[in-house]
C-alpha positions in Angstrom: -7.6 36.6 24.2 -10.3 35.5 21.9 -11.0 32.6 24.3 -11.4 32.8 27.8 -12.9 30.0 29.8 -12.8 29.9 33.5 -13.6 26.8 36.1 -15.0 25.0 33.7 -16.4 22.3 35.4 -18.8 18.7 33.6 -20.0 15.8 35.0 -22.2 13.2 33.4 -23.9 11.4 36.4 -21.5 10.9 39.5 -18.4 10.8 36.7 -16.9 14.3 37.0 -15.3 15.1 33.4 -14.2 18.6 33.8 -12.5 19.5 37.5 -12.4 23.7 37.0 -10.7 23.9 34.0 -9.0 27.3 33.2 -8.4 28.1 29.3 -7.4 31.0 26.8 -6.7 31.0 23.6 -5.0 34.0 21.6 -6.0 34.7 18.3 -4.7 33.3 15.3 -3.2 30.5 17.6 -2.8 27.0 17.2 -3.3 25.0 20.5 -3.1 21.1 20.7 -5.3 19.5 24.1 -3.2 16.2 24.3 -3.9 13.2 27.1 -5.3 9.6 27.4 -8.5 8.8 26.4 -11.3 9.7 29.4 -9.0 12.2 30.1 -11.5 15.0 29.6 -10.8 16.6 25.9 -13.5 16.0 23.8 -15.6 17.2 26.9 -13.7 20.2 26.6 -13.1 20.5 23.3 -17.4 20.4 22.2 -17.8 23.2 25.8 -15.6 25.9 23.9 -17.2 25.1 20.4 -20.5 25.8 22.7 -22.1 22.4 21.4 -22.0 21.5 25.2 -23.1 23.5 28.8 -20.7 22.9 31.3 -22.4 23.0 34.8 -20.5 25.5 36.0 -17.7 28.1 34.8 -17.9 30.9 32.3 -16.8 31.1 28.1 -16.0 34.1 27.1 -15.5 33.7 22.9 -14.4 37.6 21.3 -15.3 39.3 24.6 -18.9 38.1 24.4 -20.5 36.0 27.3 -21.9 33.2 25.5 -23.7 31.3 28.5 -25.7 34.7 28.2 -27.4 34.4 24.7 -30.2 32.5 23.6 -30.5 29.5 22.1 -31.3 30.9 18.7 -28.6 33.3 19.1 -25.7 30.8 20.0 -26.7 28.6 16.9 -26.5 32.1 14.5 -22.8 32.8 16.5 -21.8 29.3 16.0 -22.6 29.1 12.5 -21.2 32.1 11.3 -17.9 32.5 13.8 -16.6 29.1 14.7 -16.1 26.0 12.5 -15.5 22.1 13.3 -13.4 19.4 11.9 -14.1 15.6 13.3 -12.1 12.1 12.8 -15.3 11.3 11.0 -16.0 13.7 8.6 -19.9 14.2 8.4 -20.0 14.7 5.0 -23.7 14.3 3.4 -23.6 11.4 1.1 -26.2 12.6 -1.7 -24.2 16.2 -2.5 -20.9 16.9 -3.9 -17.6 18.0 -2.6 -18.9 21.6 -3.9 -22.5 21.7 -2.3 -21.3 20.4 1.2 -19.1 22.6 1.4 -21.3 25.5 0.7 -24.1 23.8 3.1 -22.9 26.2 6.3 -22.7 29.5 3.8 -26.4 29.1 3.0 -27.5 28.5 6.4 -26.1 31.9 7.2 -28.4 33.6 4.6 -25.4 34.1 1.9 -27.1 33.7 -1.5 -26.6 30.8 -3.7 -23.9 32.6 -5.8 -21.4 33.8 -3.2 -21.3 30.8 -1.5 -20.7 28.3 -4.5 -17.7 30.8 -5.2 -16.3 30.7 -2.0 -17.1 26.9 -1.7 -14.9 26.6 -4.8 -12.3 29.2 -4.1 -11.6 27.0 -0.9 -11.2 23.8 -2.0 -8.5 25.0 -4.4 -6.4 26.0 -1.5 -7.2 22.3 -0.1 -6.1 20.7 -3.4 -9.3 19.7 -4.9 -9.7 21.8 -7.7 -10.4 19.3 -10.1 -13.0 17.1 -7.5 -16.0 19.7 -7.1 -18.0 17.4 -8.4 -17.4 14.3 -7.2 -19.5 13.0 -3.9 -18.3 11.9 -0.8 -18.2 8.1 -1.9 -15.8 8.8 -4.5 -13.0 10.3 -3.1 -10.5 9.2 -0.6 -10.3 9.5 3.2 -8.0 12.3 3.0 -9.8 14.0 0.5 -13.0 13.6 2.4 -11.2 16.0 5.8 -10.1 18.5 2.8 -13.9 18.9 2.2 -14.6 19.0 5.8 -11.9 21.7 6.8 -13.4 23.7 3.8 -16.7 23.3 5.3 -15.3 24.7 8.0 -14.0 27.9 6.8 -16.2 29.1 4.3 -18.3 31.6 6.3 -14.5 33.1 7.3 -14.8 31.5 11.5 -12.5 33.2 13.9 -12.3 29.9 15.5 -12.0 26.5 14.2 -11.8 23.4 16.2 -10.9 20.1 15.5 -11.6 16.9 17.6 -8.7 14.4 15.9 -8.7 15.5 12.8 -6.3 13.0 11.0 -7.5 9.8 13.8 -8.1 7.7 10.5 -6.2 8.9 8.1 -2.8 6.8 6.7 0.9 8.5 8.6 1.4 10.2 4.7 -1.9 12.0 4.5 -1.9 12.4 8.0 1.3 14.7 7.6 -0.7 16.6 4.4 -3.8 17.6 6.7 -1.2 18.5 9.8 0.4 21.3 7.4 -3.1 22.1 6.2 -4.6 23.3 9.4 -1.2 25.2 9.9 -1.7 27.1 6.3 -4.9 27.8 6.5 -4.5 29.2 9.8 -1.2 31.4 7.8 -3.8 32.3 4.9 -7.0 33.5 7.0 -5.8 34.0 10.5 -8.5 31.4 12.9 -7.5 30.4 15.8 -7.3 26.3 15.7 -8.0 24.6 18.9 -7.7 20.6 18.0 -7.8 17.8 20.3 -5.3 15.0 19.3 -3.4 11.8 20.4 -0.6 12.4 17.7 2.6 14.1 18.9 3.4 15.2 15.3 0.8 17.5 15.4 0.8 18.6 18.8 5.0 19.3 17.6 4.0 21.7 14.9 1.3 24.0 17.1 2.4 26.9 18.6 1.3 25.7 22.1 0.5 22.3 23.6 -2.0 22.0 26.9 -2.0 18.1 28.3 -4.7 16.9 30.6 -5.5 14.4 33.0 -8.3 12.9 34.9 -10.5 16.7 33.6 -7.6 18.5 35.2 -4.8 21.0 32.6 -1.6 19.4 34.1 1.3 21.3 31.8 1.5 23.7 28.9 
């Protein structure tokens, strides 16, 4: 398993989010966390992306114990071995498609070079070939989550995880991105982990976990 969270448990004040949550994830495996809002997934969702502590519980991400490393060394394993995908897609305004999309690369100490190439070489597979240049402003909504799930992958995660990805996006280009995550996870073999509200998408993952009330009721 390349994830492997046990009793998971968050609580924000008195509210308890997270009621010992159990979770694994195999690699190259798409999961979908379905449920009703408050239901506990983002929560979940940001803990196994380690941009949250839960309070109790232990995440185990490619056999390492990640509740174990530093703070410095969780960024460095974040930013080189998992990527995220939002419903808003975070771009930075002032830089093109190209140059956001390389951002991540150069924070991991790839030079200049490599990571315009790979920035490049990935948004041809999204179908933007022809819009390196253009800044987030000028392209469309759908076009903006093709930059971000580039973003995502360019330093090659095992682990990408998307908090609902197509939330905003019209039912057509909705469908687009759906297939996208599935071929990208074909082409370079990440495990996807994405929270969602759309059945569609849940439909076309090879496993679907639904919560309730920060409890895993049925997979």
């Amino acid at each position: 398993m390349i994830i492997q969270a046990k009793n998971i448990e968050k609580s924000f004040g008195s509210l308890k989010v997270l009621k010992g949550i159990d979770f694994e994830a195999s690699e190259a495996e798409v999961v979908s966390i379905m449920g009703t809002s408050g239901a506990g997934k983002s929560t979940l969702l940001q803990i196994l992306g380690t941009l949250m502590t839960p309070d109790s519980g232990s995440l185990m991400i490619e056999g390492q114990d990640l509740r174990a490393l530093s703070s410095g060394a969780l960024a460095a394993f974040r930013n080189k071995r998992i990527g995220f995908v939002f419903q808003f897609h975070h771009l930075l305004p002032e830089f093109t498609a190209l140059e956001n999309v390389m951002i991540p690369a150069l924070i991991a100490g790839r030079s200049r070079r490599d990571a315009q190439g790979a920035a490049a070489e990935l948004l041809g597979e999204v179908g933007l070939s022809e819009r390196l240049a253009h800044k987030p402003a000028e392209l469309s909504g759908g076009e903006q989550q093709r930059v971000a799930i580039a973003r995502a992958l360019i330093n090659r995660p095992a682990l990408l995880f998307a908090d609902e990805p197509s939330g905003n996006l019209d039912t057509a280009t909705k469908t687009d991105i759906h297939r996208m995550f599935m071929d990208m996870r074909d082409r370079h073999g990440q495990t996807v982990v994405i929270v969602t509200h759309d059945p569609s998408l849940a439909a076309m993952s090879d496993r679907t976990v639904t919560m309730r009330d920060g409890a895993i009721v049925s997979e």
